[in-house]
C-alpha positions in Angstrom: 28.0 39.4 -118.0 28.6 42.7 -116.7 31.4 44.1 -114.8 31.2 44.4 -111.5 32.8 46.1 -108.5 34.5 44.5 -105.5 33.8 44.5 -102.3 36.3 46.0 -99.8 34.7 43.9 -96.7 33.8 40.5 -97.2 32.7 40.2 -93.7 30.3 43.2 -93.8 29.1 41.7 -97.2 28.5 38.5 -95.9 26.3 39.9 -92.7 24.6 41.7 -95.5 23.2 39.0 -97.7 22.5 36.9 -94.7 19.8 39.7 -93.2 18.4 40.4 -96.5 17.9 36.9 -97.0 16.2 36.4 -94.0 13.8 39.2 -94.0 13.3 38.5 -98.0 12.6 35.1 -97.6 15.4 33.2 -99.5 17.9 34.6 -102.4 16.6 37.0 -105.2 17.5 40.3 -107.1 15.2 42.3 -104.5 16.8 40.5 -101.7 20.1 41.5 -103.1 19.3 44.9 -103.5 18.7 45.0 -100.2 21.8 43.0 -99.0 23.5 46.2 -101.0 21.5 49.0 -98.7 22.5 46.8 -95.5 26.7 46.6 -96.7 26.6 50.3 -97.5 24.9 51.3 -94.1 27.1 49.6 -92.7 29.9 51.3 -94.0 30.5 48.7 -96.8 32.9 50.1 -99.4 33.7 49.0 -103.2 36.8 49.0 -105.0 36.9 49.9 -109.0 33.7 50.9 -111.1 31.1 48.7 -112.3 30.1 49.2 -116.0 26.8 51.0 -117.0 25.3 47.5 -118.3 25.3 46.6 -114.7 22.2 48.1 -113.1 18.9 47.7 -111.9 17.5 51.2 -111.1 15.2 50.6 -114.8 14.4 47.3 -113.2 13.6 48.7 -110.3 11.4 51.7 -111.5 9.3 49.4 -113.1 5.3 48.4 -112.0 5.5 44.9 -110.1 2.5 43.3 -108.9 2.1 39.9 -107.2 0.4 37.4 -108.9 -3.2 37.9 -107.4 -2.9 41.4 -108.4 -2.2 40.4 -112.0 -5.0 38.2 -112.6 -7.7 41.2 -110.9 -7.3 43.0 -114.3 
């Protein structure tokens, strides 16, 4: 598993997730991405480096449709 970096505020963190998860609908990777927007607005702060393998700008990047978009093609 890849490295990653710690959180300086817990408490920030914490408010985070719990917003994200509510406007997402429940935990996943988008949800969290979003928890990580929220903390650093927020003034959330990270202590060390996390390692290159740890990323999901690719993921991201890529072309996601919803289910019913899939089966139109």
């Amino acid at each position: 598993m890849a490295e990653t970096a710690k959180k300086k505020h817990p408490e920030k963190w914490a408010r985070a997730k719990a917003k994200a998860r509510k406007k997402m609908g429940g935990h996943s990777a988008r949800a969290m991405q979003l928890a990580t927007k929220y903390y650093k607005d927020a003034g959330g702060e990270y202590e060390g480096k996390k390692s290159k393998k740890n990323k999901l700008s690719k993921w991201s990047k890529e072309d996601w449709q919803t289910k019913e978009e899939y089966e139109k093609k």
